[in-house]
ROROTOR-151835 format. One record per residue (C-alpha): x, y, z. Coordinates in steps of 0.5 Angstrom, whole numbers, plus 2048, in hexadecimal, padded with zeros to 3 digits. Layout:
BEGIN
XYZ/...
REM end
This chain:
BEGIN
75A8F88BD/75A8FB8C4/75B9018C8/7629048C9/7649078D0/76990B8D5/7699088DB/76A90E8E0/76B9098E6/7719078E2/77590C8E0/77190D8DA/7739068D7/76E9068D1/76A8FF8CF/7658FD8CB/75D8FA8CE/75A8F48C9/7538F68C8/7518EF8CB/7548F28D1/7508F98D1/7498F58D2/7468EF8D0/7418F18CC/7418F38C5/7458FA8C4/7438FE8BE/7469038BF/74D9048C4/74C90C8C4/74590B8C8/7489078CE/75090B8CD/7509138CC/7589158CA/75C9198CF/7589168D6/75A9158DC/75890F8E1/75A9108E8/
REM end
């Protein structure tokens, strides 16, 4: 289970982050920590 991204830096190449990568603590929920149509900079 995991996260799928598009990676703006790299001309919007998609990719997918496993939950043991988006923190090292029990994930209950992906929606609390990822929010659909954010951008990082």
């Amino acid at each position: 289970m995991g996260a799928y991204v598009s990676l703006s830096e790299y001309n919007g190449k998609e990719g997918m982050i496993l939950l043991s990568e988006l923190s090292r603590r029990r994930i209950r929920s992906v929606n609390k920590l990822i929010r659909v149509g954010r951008s990082e900079c």
